[in-house]
C-alpha positions as CSV (number, residue, x, y, z in Angstrom):
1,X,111.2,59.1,74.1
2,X,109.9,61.1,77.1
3,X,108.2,59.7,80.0
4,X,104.1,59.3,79.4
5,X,102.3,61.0,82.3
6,X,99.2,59.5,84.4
7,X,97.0,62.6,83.1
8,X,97.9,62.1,79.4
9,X,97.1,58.5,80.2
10,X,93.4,59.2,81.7
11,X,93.1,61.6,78.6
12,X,93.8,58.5,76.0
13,X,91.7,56.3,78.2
14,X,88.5,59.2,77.8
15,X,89.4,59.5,74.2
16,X,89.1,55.5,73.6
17,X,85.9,55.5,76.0
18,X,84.3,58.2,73.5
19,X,85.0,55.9,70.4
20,X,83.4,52.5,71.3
21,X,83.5,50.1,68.8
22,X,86.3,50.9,66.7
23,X,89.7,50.0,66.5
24,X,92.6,52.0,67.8
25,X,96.2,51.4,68.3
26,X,98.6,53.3,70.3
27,X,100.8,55.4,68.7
28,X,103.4,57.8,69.1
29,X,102.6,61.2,66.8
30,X,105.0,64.3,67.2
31,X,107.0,63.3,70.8
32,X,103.3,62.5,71.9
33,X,101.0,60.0,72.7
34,X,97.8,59.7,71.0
35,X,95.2,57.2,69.3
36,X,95.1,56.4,65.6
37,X,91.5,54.8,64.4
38,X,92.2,52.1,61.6
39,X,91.7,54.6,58.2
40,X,94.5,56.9,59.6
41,X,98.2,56.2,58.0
42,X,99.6,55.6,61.6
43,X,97.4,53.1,63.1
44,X,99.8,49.8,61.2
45,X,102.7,51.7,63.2
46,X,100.4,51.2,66.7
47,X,102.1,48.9,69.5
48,X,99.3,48.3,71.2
49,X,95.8,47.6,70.1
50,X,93.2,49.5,72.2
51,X,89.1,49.0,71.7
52,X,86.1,49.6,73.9
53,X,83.4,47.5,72.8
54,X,79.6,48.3,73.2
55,X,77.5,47.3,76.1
56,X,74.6,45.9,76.8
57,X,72.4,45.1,73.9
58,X,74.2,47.7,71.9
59,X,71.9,50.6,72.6
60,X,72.8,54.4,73.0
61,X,75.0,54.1,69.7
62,X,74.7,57.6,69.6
63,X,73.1,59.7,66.4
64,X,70.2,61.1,68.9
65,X,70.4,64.7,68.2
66,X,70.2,67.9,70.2
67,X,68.4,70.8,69.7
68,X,68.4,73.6,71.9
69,X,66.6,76.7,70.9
70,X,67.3,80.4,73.3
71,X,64.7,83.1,72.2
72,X,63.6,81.5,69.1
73,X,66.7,80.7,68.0
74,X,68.6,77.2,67.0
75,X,71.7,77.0,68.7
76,X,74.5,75.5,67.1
77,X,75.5,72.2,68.8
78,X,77.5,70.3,66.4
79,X,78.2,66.5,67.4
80,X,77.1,67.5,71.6
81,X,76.2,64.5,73.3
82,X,75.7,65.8,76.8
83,X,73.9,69.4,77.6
84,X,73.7,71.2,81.2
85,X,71.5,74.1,81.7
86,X,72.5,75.8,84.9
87,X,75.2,76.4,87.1
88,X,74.3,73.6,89.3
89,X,74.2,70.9,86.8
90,X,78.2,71.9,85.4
91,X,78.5,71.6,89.3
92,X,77.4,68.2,89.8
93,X,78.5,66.7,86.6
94,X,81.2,68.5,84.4
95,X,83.6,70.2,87.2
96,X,83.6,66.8,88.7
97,X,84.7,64.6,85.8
98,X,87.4,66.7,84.9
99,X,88.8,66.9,88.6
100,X,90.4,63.0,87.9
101,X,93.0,65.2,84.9
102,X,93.3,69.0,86.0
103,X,94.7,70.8,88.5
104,X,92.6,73.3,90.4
105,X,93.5,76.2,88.5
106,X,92.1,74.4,85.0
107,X,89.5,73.6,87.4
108,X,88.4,77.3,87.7
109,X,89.1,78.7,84.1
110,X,86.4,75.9,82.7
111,X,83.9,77.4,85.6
112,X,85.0,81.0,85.1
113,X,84.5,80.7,81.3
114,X,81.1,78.6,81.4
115,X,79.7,80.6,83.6
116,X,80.9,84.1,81.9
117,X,77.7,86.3,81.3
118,X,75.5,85.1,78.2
119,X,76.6,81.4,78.3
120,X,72.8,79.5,77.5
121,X,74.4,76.0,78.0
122,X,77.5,73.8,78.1
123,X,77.8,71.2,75.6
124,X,79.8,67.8,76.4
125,X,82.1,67.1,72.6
126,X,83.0,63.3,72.2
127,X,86.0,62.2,73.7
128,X,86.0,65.1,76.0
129,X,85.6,68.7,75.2
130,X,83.2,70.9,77.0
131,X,82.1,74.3,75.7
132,X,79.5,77.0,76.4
133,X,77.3,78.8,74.1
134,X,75.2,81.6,74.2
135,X,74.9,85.5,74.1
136,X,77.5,87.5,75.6
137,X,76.4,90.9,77.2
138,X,78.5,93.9,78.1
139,X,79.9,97.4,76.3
140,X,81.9,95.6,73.5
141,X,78.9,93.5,73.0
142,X,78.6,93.5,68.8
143,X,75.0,92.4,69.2
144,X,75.5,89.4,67.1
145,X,74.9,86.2,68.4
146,X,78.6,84.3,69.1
147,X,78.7,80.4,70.3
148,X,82.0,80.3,72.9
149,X,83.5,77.0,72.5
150,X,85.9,76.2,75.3
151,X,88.4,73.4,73.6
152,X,89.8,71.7,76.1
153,X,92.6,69.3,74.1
154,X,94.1,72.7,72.4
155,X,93.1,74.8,75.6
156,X,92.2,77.5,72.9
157,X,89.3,79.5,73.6
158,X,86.7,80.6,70.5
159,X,84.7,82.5,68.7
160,X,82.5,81.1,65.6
161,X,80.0,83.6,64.0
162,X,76.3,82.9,63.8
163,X,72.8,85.1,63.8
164,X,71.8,87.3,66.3
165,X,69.0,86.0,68.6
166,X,66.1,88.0,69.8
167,X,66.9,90.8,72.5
168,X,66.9,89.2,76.0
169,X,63.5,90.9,77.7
């Protein structure tokens, strides 16, 4: 068994944060540690019993949802529970946050790829994934709309297909 690093630690610790209310256990899956939620097969093989429990009076369960329309058209946002709008609010709230479990390097591929030409807006994924979406411009341009999903767990950049928005004026 391999040693567990501090930033795989603070990655579990997000993960749990994103999932209040349920119950976890601690697991070892593929010479890794993860999190298995009580219907998965590996959760009676956990050795340690995580939950975060709701605050408060139990509000903010979560099943708001977000809308964002660019030129008339619906954006595809999936489960988002955070958006940012400009450069200044990834600035002040996303680059910081993931500063505590990447170096500065990771640091500057999330900013160079969020604010890549045509990203409308950065979307915050429970536990922790931030992506952009929008329209990108340029000579290989296909002039169909694309949403750019930045997945930070996989570090995997993609593409998903959806309809082309109005023209930019």
């Amino acid at each position: 068994m391999r040693p567990v690093t501090a930033n795989e630690l603070r990655w579990l610790g997000e993960e749990a944060d994103g999932q209040r209310d349920k119950d976890l256990a601690l697991v070892w899956r593929d010479d890794k540690l993860a999190l298995a939620s009580a219907g998965e097969a590996d959760f009676k093989n956990g050795f340690l019993d995580v939950r975060t429990d709701l605050e408060g009076d139990h509000g903010m369960r979560g099943g708001g949802v977000i809308e964002i329309t660019y030129n008339g058209e619906a954006l595809p946002v999936g489960n988002a529970d955070a958006a940012f709008f400009t450069q200044s609010a990834v600035e002040k709230f996303v680059l910081p946050y993931y500063t505590r479990m990447k170096t500065p390097a990771e640091i500057q591929a999330i900013k160079n790829k969020l604010f890549a030409n045509g990203i409308v807006v950065a979307l915050h994924d429970p536990p922790s994934i931030t992506r952009g979406i929008g329209q990108p411009r340029g000579p290989d341009d296909p002039k169909e709309f694309k949403a750019l999903e930045f997945d930070e767990v996989a570090k995997k950049f993609r593409v998903r297909e959806a309809r082309p928005p109005e023209p930019l004026p």
